[in-house]
C-alpha positions as CSV (number, residue, x, y, z in Angstrom):
1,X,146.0,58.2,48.3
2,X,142.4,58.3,48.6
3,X,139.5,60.0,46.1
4,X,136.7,62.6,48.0
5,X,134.4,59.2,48.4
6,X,137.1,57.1,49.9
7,X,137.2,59.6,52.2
8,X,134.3,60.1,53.0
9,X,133.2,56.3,53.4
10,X,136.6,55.8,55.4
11,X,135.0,58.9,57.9
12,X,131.7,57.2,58.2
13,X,133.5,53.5,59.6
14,X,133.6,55.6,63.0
15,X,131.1,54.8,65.6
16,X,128.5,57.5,66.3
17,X,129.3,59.0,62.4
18,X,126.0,60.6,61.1
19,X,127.5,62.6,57.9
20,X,130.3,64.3,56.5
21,X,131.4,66.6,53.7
22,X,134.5,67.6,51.7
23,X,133.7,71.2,51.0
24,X,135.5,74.1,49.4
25,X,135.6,77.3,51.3
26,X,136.4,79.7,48.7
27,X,132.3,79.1,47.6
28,X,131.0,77.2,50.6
29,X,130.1,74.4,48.0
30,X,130.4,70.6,48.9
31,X,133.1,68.5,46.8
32,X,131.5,65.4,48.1
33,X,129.1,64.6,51.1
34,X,127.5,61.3,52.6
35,X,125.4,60.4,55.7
36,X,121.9,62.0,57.3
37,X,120.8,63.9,59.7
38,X,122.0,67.1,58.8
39,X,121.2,69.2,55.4
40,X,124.7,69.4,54.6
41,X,124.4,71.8,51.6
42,X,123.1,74.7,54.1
43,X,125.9,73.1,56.9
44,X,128.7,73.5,54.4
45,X,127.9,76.8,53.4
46,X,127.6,78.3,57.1
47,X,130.3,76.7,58.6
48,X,132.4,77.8,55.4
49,X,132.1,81.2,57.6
50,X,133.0,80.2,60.7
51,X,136.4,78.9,59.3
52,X,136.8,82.0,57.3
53,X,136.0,84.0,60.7
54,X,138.3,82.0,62.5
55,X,141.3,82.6,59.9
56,X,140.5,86.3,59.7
57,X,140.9,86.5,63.4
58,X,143.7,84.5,63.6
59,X,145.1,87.1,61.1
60,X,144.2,89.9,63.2
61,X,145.8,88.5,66.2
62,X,149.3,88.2,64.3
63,X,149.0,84.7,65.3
64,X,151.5,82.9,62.5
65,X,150.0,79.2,63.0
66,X,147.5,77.2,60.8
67,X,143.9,75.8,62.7
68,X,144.3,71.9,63.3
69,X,140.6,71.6,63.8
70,X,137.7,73.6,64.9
71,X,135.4,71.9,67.5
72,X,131.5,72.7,67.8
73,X,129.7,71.0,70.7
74,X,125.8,70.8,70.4
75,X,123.6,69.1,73.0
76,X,123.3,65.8,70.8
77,X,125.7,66.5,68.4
78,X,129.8,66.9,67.8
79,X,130.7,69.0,64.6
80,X,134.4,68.9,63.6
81,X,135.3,71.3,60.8
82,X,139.1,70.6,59.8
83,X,140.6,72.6,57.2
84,X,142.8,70.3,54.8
85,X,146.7,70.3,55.4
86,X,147.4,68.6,51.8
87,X,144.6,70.7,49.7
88,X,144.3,74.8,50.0
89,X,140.8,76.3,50.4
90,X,139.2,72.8,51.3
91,X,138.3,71.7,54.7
92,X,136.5,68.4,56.3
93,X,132.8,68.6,58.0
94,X,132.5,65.8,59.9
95,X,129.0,65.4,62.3
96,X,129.0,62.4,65.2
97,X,126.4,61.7,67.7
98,X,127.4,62.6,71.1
99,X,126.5,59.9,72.5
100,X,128.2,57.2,70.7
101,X,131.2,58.5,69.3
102,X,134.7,58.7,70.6
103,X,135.7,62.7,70.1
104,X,139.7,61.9,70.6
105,X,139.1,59.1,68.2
106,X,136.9,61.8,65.8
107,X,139.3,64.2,65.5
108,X,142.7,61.6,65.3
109,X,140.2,59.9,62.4
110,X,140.2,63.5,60.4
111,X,144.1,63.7,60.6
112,X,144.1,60.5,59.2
113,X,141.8,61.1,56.3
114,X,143.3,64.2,55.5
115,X,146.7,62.9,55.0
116,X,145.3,60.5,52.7
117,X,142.9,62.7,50.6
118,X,144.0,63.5,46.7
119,X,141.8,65.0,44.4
C-alpha cells in the first residue's frame, strides 16, 4: 500500500508528467500535490466540479455505473481526473505534456496508483 506521496512520486516516474494532486472533492482541497506548471490549488478546486458535474449527470441519466477516468485534452496539455476506486470522495489530477507522454500509458499508470493508494 502506498501513502498520498508515494503516490504521487510513483505518478511523476511517467514521461511527459508535469504535476499531480490527490484531492478531496467533497471541499475541492488538495490531500497532497507535486510537480509545476499548473497552480494546482485553483486546478483542484475547478476540476472538483467537473467530476461533481459529471456524477450529477450520470445520476440524471439513470446510468448505474461508476466514471473510470475523465479525460481533458488541451492544445499542450493532457489532464486526467480519476476518481479513487479504494477511497470515497477522493479523486487523482494528474497533468502530462502532450507531447511527451504516452496517454494509454497515463491513464493504465492512474489505475495502478489508485489500487495502491492507502491513507
Amino acid at each position: 500500500m502506498a501513502t498520498i506521496k508515494q503516490t504521487l512520486d510513483e505518478l511523476m516516474t511517467l514521461d511527459g508528467a508535469m504535476c499531480a494532486a490527490v484531492v478531496d472533492s467533497a471541499s475541492g482541497m488538495m490531500l497532497g500535490s507535486v510537480g509545476t506548471g499548473v497552480d494546482l490549488e485553483v486546478a483542484a478546486a475547478g476540476n472538483t466540479e467537473v467530476v461533481r458535474a459529471k456524477t450529477k449527470t450520470m445520476r440524471s441519466l439513470g446510468l448505474n455505473d461508476v466514471i473510470e477516468d475523465i479525460l481533458i485534452t488541451l492544445g499542450k496539455q493532457y489532464h486526467i481526473l480519476r476518481p479513487s476506486a479504494r477511497k470515497e470522495g477522493v479523486f487523482i489530477y494528474y497533468v502530462l505534456d502532450k507531447q511527451r507522454a504516452n496517454l494509454a500509458m497515463a491513464r493504465r499508470k492512474t489505475a495502478d496508483v489508485d489500487k495502491e493508494m492507502n491513507f
